[in-house]
Phi, psi and omega in degrees: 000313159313330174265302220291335192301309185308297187321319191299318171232044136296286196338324165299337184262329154309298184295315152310307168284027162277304171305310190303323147308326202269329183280318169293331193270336164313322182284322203272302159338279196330298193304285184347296191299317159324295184288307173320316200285317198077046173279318175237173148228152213297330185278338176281013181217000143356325180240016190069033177294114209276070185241025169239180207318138174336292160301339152333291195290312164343306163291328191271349215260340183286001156297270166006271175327326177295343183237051188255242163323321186292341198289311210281328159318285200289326190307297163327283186301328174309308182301329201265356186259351206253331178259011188040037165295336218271128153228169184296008156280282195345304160332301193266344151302314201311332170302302167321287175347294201276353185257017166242333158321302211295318197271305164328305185279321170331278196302316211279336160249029163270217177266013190000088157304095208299273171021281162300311153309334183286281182338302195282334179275289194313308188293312162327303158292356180286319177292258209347286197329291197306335181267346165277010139303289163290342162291270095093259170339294201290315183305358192226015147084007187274008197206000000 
């Protein structure tokens, strides 16, 4: 019973790198499709140079992004599976966590709305905060 609970929260740390694939092969499309069109060419970009089309860049830069905030996320679940922390709140931000990535990457390869976009990052980050409050907590004995 105890290891399926440990799978349940792994499975949130699956589901996140499942976007983060769906985002590398979006990206790899994206260029290809670039380069076939002759929107960009390989010396403009050879170095990494930001010449390429606009929805490109959109995806590599929400590409990007995964491995930002999420990295302190899977740090969290590592901790929290290593200290026998993880309980079903935890659970469920970690779920909460990963489905405003998830919402988070929609607008940012969509119609990306700073707006729309800032929000789904902020909340998103409120949880992480919040479960490393509670981790926190529970580890110092206040709770």
């Amino acid at each position: 019973h105890k290891s399926e609970f440990k799978m349940d929260f792994i499975s949130p740390i699956l589901a996140h790198m499942l976007l983060v694939f769906i985002l590398m092969f979006l990206m790899g499309f994206s260029r290809v499709k670039a380069l076939k069109e002759m929107k960009v060419k390989i010396p403009d970009i050879a170095l990494g140079q930001p010449n390429w089309p606009e929805k490109t860049t959109q995806i590599a830069n929400s590409f990007n992004n995964q491995f930002q905030m999420p990295i302190l996320f899977y740090v969290l679940i590592l901790l929290l599976l290593l200290t026998k922390g993880a309980d079903p709140w935890q659970l469920g931000l970690a779920w909460a966590f990963v489905a405003m990535r998830y919402f988070h990457a929609i607008i940012h390869i969509t119609h990306n709305k700073i707006r729309h976009r800032f929000y789904a990052y902020l909340v998103g980050n409120v949880i992480l905060m919040s479960m490393f409050a509670r981790f926190v907590i529970t580890h110092s004995g206040l709770l």
